[in-house]
N, C-alpha and C positions, 0 to 999 in steps of 0.2 A: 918182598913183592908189594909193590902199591897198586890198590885197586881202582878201578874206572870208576869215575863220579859221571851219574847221572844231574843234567841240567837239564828240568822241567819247567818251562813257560808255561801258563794256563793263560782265557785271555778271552775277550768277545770283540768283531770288527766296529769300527766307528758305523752308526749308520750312513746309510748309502755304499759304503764299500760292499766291491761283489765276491767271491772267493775269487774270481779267475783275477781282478786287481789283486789282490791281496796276495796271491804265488807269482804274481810278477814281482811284485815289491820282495819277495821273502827271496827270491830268486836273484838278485841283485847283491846279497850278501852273500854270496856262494863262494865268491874266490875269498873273501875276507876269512870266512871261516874255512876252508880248505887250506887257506895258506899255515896255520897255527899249526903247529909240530904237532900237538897233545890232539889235536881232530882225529876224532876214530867215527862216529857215524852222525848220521840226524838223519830225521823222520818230523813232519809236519802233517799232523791231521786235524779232523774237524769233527765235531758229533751232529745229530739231527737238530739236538736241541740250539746250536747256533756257536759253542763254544770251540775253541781252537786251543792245540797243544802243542807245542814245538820243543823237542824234543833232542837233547845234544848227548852224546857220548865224548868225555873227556878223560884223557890219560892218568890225570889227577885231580888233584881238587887245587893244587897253583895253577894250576893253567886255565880250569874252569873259571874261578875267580878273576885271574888276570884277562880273560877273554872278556869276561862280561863285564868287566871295568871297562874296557876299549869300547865295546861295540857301541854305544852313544854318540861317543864320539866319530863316527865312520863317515863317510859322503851320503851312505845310502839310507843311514839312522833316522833323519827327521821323516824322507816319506812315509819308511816302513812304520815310526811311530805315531806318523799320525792318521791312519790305520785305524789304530788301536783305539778302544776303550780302554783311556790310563785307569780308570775306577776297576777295572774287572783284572787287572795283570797279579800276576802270584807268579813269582820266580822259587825256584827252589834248586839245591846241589845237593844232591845224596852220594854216599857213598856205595858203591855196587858189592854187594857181599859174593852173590853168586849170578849165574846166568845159564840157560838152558837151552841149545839152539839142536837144530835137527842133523841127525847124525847119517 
């Protein structure tokens, strides 16, 4: 059995960006990453203190990897990056040992 790799963005908006820009722009990659076989969930949130964490569930750690190779290069890549504070981005893939959902 191969486990689900977790892909965690960490991340702060460029200033002036507002959140309600910022889920349009995140929202724009939707079919791209839905279209990937290995897509199982995402989740984008935000804390008080102003940072953002985007959030992917992936089949495996090939498909995590080979997605976040592509997504750069997308149509929708340059707005959503520049968005971003490049200084504040932390990408990370873990692998998912276990998971705990409501029964």
């Amino acid at each position: 059995m191969t486990n689900h790799v977790a892909e965690t963005v960490t991340f702060r908006l460029n200033a002036g960006v507002s959140p309600a820009q910022f889920l349009d722009l995140s929202k724009a990659s939707e079919a791209f990453v839905r279209a990937n076989p290995g897509f199982v969930f995402r989740r984008l949130s935000s804390g008080a203190d102003g940072s953002w964490t985007d959030t992917v569930i992936w089949q495996d750690m090939q498909t995590a990897l080979q997605v976040a190779e592509s997504f750069g290069k997308q149509d929708f890549a340059p707005a959503l990056m520049a968005a971003i504070a490049p200084d504040t981005v932390s990408i990370r893939h873990e692998t998912i040992h276990w998971t705990m959902a409501p029964s």
